[in-house]
MARNUNU-320933 format. One record per residue: residue in three letters; residue number from 0; x, y negated, z of N, C-alpha, C, CB in turn. Coordinates in nm, 2 decimals, decimal comma. Glycine has a CB too. Layout:
N
<rec r="ALA" k="NUM" n_px="X" n_py="Y" n_pz="Z" ca_px="X" ca_py="Y" ca_pz="Z" c_px="X" c_py="Y" c_pz="Z" cb_px="X" cb_py="Y" cb_pz="Z"/>
...
***
This chain:
102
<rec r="UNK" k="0" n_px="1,10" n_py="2,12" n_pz="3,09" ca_px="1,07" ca_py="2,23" ca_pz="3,17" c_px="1,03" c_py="2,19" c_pz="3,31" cb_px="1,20" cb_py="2,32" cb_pz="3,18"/>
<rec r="UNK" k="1" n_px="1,11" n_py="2,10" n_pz="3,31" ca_px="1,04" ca_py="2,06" ca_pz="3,50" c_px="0,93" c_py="2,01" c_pz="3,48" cb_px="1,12" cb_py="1,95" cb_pz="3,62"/>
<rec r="UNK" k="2" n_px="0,87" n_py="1,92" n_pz="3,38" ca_px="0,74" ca_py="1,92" ca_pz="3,43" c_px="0,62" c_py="2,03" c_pz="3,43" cb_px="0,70" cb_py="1,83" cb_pz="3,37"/>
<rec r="UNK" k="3" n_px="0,65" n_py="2,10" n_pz="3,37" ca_px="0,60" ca_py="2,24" ca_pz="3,37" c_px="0,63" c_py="2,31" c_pz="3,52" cb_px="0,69" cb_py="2,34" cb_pz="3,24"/>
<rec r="UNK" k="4" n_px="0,69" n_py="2,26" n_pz="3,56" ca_px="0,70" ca_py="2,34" ca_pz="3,70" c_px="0,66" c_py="2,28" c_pz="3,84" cb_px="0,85" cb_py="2,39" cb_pz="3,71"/>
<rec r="UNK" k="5" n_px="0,64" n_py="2,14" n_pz="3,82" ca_px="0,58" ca_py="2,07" ca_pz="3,92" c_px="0,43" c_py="2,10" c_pz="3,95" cb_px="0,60" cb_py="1,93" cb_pz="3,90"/>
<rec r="UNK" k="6" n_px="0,31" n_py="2,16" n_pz="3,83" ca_px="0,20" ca_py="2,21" ca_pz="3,90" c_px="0,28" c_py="2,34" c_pz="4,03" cb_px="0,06" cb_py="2,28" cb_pz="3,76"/>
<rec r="UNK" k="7" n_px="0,33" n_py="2,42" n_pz="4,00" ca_px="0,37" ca_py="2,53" ca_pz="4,04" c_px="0,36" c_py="2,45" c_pz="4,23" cb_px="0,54" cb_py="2,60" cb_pz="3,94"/>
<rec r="UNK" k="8" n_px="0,51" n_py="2,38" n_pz="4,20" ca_px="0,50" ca_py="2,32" ca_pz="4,33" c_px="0,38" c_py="2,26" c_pz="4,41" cb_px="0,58" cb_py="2,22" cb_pz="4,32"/>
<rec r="UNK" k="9" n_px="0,33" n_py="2,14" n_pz="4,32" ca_px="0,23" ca_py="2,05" ca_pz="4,39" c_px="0,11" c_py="2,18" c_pz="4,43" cb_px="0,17" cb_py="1,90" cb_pz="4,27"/>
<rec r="UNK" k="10" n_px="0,06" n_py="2,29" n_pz="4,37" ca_px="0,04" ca_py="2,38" ca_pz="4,44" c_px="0,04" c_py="2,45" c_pz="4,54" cb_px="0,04" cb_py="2,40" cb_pz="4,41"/>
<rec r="UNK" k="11" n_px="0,18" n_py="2,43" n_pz="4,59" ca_px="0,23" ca_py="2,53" ca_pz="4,68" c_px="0,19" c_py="2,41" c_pz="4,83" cb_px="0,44" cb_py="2,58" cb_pz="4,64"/>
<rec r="UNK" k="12" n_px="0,25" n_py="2,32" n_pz="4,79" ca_px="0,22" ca_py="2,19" ca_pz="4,89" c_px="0,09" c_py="2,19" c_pz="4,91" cb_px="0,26" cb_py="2,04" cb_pz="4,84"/>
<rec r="UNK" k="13" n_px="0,01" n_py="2,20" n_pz="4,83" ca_px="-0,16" ca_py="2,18" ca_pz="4,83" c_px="-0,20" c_py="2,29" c_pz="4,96" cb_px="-0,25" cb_py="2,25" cb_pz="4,64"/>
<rec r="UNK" k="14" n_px="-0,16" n_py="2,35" n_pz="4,84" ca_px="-0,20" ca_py="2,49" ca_pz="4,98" c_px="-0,20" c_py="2,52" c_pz="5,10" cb_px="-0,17" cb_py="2,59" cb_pz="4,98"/>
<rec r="UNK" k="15" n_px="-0,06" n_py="2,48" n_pz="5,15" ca_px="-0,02" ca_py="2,48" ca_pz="5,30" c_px="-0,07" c_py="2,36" c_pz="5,35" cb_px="0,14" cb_py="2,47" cb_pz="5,32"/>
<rec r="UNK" k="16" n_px="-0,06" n_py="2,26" n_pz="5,31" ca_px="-0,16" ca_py="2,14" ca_pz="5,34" c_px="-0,26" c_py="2,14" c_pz="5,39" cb_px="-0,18" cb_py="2,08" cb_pz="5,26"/>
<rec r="UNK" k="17" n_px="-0,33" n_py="2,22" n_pz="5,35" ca_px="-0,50" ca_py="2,25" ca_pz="5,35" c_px="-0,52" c_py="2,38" c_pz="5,39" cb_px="-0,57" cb_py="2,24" cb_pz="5,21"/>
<rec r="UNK" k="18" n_px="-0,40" n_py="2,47" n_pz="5,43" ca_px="-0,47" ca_py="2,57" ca_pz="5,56" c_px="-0,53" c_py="2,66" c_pz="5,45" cb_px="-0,60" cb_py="2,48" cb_pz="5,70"/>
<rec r="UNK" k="19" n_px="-0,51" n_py="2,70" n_pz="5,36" ca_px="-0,58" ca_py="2,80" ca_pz="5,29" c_px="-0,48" c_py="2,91" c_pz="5,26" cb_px="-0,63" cb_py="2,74" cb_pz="5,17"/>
<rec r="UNK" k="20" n_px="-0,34" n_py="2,87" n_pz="5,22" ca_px="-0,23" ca_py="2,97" ca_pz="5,21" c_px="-0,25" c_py="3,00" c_pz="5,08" cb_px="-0,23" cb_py="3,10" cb_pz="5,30"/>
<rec r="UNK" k="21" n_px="-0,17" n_py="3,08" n_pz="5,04" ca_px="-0,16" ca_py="3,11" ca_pz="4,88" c_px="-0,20" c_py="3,28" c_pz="4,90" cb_px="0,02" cb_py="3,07" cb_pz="4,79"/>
<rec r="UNK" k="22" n_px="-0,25" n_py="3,31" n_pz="4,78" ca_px="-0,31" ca_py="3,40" ca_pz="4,76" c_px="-0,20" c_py="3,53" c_pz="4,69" cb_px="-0,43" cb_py="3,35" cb_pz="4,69"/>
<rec r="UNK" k="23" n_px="-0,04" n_py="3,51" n_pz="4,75" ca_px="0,02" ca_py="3,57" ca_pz="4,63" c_px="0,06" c_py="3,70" c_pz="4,72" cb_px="0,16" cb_py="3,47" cb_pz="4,55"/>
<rec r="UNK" k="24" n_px="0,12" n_py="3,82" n_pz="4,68" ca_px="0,16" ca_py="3,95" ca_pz="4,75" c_px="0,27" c_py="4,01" c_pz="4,71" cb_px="0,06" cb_py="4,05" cb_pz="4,72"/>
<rec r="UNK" k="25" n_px="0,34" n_py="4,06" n_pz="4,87" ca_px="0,52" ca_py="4,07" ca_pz="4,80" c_px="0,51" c_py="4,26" c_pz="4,71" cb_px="0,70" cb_py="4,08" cb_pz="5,01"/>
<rec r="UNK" k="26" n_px="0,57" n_py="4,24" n_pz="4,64" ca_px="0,59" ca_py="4,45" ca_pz="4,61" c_px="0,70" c_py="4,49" c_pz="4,73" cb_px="0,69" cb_py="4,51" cb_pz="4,39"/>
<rec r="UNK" k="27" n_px="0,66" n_py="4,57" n_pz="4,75" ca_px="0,78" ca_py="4,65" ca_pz="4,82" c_px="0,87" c_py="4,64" c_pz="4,80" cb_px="0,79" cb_py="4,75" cb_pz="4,82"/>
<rec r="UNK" k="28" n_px="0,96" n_py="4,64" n_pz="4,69" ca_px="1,06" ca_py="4,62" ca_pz="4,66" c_px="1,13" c_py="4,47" c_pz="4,68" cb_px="1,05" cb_py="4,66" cb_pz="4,55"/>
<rec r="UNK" k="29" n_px="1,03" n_py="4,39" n_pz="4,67" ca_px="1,12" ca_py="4,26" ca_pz="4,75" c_px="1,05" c_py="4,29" c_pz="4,90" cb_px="1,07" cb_py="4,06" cb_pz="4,66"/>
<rec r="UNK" k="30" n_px="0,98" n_py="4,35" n_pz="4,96" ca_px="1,03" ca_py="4,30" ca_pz="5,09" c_px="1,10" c_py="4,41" c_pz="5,14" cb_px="0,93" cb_py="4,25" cb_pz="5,18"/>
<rec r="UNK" k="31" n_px="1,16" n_py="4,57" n_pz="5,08" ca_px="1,31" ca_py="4,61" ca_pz="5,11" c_px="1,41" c_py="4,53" c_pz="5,09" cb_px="1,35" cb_py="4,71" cb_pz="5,04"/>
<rec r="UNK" k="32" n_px="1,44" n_py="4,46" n_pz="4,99" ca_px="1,53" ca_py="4,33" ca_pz="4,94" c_px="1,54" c_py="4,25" c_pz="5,05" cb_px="1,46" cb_py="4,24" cb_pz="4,81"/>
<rec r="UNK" k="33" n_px="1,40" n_py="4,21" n_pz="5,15" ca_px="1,43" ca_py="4,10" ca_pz="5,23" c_px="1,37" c_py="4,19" c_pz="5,39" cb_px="1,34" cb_py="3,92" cb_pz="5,17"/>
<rec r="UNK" k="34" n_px="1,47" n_py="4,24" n_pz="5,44" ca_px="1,40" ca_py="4,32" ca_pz="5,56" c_px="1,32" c_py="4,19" c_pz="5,67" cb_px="1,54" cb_py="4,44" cb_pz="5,67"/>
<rec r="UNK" k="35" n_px="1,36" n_py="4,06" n_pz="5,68" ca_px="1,35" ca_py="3,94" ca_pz="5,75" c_px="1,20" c_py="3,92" c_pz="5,70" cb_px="1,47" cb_py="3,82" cb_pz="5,72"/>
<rec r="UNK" k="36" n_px="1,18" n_py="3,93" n_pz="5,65" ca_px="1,04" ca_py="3,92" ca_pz="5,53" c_px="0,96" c_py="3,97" c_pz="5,55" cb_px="1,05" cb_py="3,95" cb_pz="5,41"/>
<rec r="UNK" k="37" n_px="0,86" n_py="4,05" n_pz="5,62" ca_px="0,79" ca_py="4,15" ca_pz="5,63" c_px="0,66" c_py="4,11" c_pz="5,55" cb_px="0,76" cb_py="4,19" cb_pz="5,77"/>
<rec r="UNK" k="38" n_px="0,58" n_py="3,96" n_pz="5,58" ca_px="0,46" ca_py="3,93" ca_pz="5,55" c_px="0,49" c_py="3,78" c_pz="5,46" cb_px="0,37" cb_py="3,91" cb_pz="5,69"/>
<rec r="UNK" k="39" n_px="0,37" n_py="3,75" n_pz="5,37" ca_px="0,41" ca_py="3,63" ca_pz="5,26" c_px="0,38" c_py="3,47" c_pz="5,42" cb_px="0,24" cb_py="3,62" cb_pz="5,06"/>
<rec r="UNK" k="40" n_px="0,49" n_py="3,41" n_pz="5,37" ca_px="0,48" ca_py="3,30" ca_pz="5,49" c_px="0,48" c_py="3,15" c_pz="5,36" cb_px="0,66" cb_py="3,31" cb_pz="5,63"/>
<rec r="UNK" k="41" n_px="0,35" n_py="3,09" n_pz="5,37" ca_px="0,37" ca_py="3,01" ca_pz="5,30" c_px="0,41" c_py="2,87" c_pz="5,35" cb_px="0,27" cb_py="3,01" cb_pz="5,24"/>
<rec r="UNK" k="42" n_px="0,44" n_py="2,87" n_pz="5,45" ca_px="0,56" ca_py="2,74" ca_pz="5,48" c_px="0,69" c_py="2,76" c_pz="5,43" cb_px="0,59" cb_py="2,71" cb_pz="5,65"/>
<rec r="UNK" k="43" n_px="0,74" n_py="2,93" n_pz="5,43" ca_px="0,83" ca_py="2,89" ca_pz="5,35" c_px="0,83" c_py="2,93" c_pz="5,21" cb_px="0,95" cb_py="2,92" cb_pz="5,39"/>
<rec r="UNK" k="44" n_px="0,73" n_py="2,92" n_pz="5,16" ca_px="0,74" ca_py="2,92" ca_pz="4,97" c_px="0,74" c_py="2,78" c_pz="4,95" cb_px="0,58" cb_py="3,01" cb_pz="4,87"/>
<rec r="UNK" k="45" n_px="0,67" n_py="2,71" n_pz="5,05" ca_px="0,68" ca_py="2,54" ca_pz="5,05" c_px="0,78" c_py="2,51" c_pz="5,06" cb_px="0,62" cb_py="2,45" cb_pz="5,14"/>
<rec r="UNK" k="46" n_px="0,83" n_py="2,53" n_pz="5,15" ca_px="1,02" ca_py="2,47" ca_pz="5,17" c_px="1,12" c_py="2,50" c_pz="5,07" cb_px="1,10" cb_py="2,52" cb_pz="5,31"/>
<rec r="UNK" k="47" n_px="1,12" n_py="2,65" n_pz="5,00" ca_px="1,16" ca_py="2,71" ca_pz="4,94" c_px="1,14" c_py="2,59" c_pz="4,80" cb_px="1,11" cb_py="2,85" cb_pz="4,97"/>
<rec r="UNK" k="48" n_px="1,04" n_py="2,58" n_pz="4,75" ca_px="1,00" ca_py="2,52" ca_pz="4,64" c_px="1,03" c_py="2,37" c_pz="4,63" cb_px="0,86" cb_py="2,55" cb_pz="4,64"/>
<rec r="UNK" k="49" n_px="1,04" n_py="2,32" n_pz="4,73" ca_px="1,12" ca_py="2,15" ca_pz="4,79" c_px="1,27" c_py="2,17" c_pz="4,79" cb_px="1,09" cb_py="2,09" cb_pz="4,98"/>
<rec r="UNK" k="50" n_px="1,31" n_py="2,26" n_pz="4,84" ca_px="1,45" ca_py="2,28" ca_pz="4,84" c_px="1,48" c_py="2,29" c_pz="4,68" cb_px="1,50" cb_py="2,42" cb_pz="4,93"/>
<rec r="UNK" k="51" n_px="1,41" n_py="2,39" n_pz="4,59" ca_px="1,44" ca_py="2,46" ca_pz="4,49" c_px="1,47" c_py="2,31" c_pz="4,37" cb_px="1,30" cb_py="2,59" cb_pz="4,47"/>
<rec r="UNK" k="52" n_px="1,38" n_py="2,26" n_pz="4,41" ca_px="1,31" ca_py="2,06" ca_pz="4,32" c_px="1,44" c_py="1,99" c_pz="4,38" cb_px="1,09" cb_py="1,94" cb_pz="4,41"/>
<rec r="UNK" k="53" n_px="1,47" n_py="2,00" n_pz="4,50" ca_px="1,59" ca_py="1,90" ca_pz="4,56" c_px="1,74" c_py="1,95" c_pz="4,54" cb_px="1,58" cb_py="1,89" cb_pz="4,73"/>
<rec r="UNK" k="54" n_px="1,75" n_py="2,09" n_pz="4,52" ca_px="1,92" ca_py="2,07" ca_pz="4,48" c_px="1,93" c_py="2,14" c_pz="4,34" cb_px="2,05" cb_py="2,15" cb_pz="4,60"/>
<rec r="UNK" k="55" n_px="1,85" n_py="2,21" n_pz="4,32" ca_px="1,88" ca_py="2,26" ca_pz="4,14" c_px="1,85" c_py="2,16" c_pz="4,04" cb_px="1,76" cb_py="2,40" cb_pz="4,07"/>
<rec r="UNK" k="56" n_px="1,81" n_py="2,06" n_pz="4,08" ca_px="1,87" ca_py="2,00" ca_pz="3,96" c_px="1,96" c_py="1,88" c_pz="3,97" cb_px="1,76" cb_py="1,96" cb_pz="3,90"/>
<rec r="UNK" k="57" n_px="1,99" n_py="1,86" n_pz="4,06" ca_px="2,14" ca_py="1,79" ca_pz="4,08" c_px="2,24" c_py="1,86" c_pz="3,97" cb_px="2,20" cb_py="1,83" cb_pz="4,25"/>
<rec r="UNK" k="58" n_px="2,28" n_py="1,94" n_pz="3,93" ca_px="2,35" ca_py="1,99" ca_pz="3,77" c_px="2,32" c_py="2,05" c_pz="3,68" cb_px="2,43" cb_py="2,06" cb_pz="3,77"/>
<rec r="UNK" k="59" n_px="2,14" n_py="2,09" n_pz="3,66" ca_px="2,11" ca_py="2,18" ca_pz="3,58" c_px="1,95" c_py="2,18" c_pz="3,58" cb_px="2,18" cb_py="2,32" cb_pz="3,63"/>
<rec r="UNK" k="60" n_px="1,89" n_py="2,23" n_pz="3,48" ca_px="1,76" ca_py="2,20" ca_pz="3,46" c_px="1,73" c_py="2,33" c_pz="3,52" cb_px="1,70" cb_py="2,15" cb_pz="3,32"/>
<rec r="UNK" k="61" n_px="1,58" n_py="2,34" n_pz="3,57" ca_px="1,52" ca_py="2,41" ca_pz="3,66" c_px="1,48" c_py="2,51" c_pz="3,55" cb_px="1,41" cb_py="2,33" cb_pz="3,74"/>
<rec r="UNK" k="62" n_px="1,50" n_py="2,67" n_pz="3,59" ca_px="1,46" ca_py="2,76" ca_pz="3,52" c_px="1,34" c_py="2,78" c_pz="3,57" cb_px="1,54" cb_py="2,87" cb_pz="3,51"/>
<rec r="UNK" k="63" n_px="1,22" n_py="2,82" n_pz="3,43" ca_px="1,11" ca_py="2,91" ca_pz="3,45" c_px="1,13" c_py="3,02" c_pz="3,57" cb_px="1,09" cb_py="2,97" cb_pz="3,31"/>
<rec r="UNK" k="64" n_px="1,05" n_py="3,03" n_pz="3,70" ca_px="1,04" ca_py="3,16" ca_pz="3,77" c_px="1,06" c_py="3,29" c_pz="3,71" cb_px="0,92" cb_py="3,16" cb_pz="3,83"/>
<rec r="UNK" k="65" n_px="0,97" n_py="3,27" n_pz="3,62" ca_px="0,93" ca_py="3,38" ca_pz="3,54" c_px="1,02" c_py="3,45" c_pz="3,42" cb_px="0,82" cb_py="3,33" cb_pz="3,49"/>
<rec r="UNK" k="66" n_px="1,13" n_py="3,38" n_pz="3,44" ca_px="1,28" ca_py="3,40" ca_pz="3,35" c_px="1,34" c_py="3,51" c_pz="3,39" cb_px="1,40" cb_py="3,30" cb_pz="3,37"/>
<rec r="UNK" k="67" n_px="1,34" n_py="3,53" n_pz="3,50" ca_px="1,45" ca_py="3,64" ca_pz="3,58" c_px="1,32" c_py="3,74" c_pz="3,68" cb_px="1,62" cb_py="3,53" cb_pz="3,72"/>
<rec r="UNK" k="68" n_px="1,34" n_py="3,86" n_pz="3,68" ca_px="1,32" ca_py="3,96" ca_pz="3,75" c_px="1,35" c_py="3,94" c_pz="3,93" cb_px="1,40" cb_py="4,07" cb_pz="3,68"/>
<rec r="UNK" k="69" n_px="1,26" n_py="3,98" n_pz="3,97" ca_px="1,36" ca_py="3,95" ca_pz="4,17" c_px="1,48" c_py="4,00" c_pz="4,19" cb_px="1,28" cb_py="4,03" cb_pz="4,33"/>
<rec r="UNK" k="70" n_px="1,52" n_py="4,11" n_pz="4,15" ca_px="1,66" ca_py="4,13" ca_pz="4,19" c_px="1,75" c_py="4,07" c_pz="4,10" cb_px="1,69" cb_py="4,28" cb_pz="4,20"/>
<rec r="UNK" k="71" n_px="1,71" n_py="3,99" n_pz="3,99" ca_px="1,80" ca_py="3,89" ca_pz="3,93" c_px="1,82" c_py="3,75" c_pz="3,98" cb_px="1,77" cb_py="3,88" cb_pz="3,80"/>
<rec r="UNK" k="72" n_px="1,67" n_py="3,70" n_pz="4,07" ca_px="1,68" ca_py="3,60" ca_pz="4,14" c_px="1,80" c_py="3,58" c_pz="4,23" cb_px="1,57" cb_py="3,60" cb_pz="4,21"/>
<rec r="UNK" k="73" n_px="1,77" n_py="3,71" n_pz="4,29" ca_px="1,86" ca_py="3,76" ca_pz="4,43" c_px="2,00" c_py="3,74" c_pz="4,42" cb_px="1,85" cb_py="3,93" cb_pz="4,47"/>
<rec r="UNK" k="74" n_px="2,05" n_py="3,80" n_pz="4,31" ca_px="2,20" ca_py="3,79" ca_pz="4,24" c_px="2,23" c_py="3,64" c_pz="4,19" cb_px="2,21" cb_py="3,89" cb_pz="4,09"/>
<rec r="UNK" k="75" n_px="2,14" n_py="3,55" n_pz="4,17" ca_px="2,17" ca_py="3,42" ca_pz="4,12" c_px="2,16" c_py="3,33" c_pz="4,26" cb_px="2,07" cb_py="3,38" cb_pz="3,99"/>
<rec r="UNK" k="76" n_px="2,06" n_py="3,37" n_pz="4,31" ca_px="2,11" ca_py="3,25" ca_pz="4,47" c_px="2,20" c_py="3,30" c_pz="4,51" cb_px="2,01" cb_py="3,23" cb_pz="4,63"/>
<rec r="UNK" k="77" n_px="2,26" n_py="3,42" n_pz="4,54" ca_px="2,35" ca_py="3,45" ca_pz="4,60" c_px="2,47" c_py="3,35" c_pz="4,56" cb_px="2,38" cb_py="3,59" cb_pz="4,59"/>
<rec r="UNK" k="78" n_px="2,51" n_py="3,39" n_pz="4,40" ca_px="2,63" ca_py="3,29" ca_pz="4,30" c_px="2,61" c_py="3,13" c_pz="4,38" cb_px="2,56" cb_py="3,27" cb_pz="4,07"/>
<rec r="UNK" k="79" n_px="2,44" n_py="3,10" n_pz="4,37" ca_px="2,42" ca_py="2,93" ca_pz="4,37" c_px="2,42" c_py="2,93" c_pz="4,52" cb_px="2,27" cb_py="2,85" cb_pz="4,30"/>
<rec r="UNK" k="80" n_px="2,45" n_py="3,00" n_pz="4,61" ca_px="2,49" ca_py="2,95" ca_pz="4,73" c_px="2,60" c_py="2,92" c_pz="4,78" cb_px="2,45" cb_py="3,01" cb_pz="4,81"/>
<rec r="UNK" k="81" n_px="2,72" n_py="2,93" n_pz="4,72" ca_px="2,82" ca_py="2,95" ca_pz="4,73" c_px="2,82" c_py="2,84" c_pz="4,64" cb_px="2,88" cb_py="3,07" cb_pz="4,73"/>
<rec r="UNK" k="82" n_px="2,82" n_py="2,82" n_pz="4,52" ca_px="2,84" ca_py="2,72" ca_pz="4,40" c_px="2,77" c_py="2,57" c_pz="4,45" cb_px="2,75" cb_py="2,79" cb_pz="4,26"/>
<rec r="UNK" k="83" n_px="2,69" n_py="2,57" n_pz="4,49" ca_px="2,61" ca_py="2,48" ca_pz="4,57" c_px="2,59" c_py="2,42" c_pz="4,69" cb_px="2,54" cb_py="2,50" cb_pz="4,57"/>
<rec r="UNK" k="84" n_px="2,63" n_py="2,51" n_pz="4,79" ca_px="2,67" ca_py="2,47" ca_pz="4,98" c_px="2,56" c_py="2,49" c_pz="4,94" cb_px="2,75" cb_py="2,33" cb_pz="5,08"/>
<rec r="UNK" k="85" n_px="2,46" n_py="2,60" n_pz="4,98" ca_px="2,33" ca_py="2,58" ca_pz="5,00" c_px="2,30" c_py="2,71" c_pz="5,15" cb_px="2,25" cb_py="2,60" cb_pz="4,83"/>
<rec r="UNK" k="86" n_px="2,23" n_py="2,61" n_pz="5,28" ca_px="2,26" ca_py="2,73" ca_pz="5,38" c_px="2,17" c_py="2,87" c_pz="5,32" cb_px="2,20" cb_py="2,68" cb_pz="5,55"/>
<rec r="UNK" k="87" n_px="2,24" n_py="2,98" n_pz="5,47" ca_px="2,14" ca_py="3,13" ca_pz="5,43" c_px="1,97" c_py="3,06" c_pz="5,46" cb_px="2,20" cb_py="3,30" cb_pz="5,57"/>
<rec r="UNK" k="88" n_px="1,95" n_py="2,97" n_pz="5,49" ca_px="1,81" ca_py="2,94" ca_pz="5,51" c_px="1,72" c_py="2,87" c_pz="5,40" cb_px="1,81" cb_py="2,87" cb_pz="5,61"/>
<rec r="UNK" k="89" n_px="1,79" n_py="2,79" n_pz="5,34" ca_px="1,78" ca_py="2,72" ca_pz="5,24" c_px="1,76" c_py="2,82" c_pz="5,12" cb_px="1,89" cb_py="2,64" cb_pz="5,24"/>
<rec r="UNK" k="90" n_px="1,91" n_py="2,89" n_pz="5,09" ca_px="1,88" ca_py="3,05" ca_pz="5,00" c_px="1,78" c_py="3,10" c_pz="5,01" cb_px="1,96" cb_py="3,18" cb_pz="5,02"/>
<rec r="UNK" k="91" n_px="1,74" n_py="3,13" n_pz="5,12" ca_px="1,63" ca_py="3,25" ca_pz="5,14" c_px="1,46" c_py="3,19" c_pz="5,12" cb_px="1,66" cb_py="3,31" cb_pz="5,33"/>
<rec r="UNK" k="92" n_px="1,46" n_py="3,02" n_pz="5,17" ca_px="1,30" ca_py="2,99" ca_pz="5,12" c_px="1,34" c_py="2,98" c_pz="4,97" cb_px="1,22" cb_py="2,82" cb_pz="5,19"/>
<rec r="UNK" k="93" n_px="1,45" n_py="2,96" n_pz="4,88" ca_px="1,43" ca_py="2,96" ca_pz="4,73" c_px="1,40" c_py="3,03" c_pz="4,70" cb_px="1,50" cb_py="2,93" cb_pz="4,64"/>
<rec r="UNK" k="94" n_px="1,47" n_py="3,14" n_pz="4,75" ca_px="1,44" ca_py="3,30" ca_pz="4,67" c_px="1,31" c_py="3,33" c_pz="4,69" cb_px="1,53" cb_py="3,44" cb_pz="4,74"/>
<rec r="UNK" k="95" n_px="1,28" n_py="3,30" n_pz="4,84" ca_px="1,11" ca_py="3,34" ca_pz="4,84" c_px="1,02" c_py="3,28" c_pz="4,73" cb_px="1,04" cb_py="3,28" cb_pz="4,97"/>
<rec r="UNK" k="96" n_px="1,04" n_py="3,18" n_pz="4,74" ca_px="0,93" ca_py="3,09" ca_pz="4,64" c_px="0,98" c_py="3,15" c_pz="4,48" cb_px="0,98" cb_py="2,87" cb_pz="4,66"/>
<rec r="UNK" k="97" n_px="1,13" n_py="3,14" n_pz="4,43" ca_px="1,13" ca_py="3,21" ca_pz="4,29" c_px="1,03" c_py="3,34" c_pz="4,27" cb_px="1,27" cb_py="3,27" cb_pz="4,26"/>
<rec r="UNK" k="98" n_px="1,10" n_py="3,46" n_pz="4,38" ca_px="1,00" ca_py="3,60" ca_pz="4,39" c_px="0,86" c_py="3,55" c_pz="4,38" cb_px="1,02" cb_py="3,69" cb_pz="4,53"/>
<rec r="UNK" k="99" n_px="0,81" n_py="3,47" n_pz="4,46" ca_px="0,65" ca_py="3,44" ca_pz="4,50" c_px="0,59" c_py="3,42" c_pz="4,34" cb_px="0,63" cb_py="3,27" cb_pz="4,63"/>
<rec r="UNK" k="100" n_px="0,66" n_py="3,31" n_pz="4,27" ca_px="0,62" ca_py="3,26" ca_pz="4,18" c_px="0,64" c_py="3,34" c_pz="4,07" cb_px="0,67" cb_py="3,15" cb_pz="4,17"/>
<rec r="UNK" k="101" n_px="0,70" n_py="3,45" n_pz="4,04" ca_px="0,75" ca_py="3,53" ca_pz="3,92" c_px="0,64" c_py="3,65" c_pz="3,88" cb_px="0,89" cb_py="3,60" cb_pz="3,97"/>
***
């Protein structure tokens, strides 16, 4: 599964890298979910996606984005922030990048 998910990343890096941004669009519904959120910021779907590669798999293999719905994302960082010491900043570029990627 994770190698399956490292184009996902090395994409995300590509992109910010190169000043092009990603082409992806929030629904309304995640950015009521995230009032802090207004517009897609791809520095943090990058960080989000580095973070996501750097502590989820320290106990557990990396789920498919595309596994869980956004408001199921939302409910599961919440659990893995607490389960994990992971800061509200840290939470919040994963979640972006899961939502982004889903």
């Amino acid at each position: 599964m994770k190698k399956q998910l490292l184009p996902i990343i090395a994409f995300a890096l590509v992109s910010v890298a190169s000043g092009t941004g990603l082409a992806l669009s929030q629904s309304s519904a995640v950015a009521a979910e995230s009032p802090t959120t207004n517009q897609f910021d791809p520095m943090q779907f990058a960080r989000g996606a580095k973070a996501w590669a750097n502590n989820c798999t320290r106990c557990h293999n990396m789920r498919d984005p595309k596994e869980l719905r956004d408001d199921q994302w939302r409910a599961a960082m919440m659990h893995m922030r607490v389960r994990a010491g992971l800061t509200a900043a840290e939470t919040e570029d994963i979640l972006i990048f899961l939502q982004g990627s889903n």
